[in-house]
Structure formats: structure tokens, C-alpha cells
N, C-alpha and C positions, 0 to 999 in steps of 0.2 A: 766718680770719686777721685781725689787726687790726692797723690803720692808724696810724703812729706819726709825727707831727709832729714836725719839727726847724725852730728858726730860725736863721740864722749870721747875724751882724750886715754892714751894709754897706758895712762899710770893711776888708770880705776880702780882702788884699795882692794876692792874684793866682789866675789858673784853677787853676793849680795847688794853690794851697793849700786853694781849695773843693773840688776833688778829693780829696787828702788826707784832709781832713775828713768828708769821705762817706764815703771807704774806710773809715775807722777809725771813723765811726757804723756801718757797714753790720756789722763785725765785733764790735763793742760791743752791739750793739742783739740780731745774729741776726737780721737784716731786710736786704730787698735794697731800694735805691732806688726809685721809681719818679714821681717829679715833681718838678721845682721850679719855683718862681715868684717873682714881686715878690709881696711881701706886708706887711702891717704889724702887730706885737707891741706894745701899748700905748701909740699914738701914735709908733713908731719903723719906720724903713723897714729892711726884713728881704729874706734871701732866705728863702723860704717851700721846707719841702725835705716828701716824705712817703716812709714805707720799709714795707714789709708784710713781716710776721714770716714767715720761713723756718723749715723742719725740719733743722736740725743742716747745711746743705748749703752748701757754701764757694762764696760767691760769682767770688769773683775779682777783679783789677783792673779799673778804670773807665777811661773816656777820654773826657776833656773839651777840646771845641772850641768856639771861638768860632765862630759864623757871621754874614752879616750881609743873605741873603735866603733866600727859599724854594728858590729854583733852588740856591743853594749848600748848604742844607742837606741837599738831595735828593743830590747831588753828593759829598757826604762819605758820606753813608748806601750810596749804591751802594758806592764805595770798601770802606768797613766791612765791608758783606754778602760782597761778593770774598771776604774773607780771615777769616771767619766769624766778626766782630764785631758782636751782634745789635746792634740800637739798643736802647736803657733809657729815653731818654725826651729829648725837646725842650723846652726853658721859656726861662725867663730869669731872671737871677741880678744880682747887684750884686758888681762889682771894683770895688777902689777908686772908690767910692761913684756908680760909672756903673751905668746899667743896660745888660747885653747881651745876646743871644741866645747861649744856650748847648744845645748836644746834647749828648749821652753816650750811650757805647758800652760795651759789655763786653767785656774782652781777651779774647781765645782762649784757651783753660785749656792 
């Protein structure tokens, strides 16, 4: 399966809207998410996103949080597992042109 790059620019209005946006790449593309990061496109600061192609199989909704340490991310993840939302991946993203720690989860089908 192969790895498909996305970059969404830094001045992404809110979590929610890079949410959004992933959802509607992940269904566009046929690839489920699996990273994001600070990254840079041409001398321009980016979130750096990657998706791996899937077989016809419906991902589902995502869920993005901000966190803003290890202990709390741990803390949300246990939460998640409870309620059988895997985690999809830990990085960091750019909201209105800050950078933050962001997790993601995948809703329960």
C-alpha cells in the first residue's frame, strides 16, 4: 500500500476544521490517516499529514484533541480505549498559525 502526502496550510481556522479536512481527504483519497506533523512545503510552514491506501473499507469518523502533555495524552487515550476508540496517531498540527499537540482517535462504527 502506498503512502500518500497531504499538506494543509498554517493558518487552519480551528481543530475542527483540520478534522474535517482529514475526513473528507480520508474519503477522497480511499486512505485512512496515519500521521501528522510540523512540516515545510517550499519554504512555507505546513501541517505535514500521511494516509495509506485502503481496500474499499469505510473508515469512519475521527476525533481530534488537543493535548498539552504526555500524562494527558496518555489520559485521553485510556478514556478512548474505554469506549473502543483506537487511537490513529499523535503529532502536531498548526491552528491558527500556532503549533499544537494534537491526537486522533477513530469513532466507534
Amino acid at each position: 500500500m502506498a503512502s500518500i502526502p497531504r499538506a494543509y496550510p498554517k493558518n487552519m481556522s480551528s481543530l475542527n476544521g483540520l478534522e474535517l479536512t482529514c475526513e473528507t481527504d480520508e474519503a477522497d483519497l480511499a486512505a485512512k490517516l496515519t500521521s501528522l506533523a510540523l512540516g515545510n512545503d517550499d519554504g512555507t510552514d505546513v501541517t505535514a499529514a500521511s494516509y495509506d491506501e485502503i481496500d474499499g473499507v469505510k473508515v469512519g469518523h475521527l476525533i481530534f484533541e488537543e493535548y498539552t502533555t504526555d500524562v494527558d495524552a496518555g489520559s485521553r487515550e485510556a478514556i478512548h480505549k474505554t469506549k473502543g476508540e483506537p487511537l490513529v496517531c499523535k503529532g502536531r498540527a498548526y491552528i491558527n498559525s500556532q503549533a499544537k499537540n494534537v491526537i486522533v482517535f477513530r469513532e466507534k462504527p
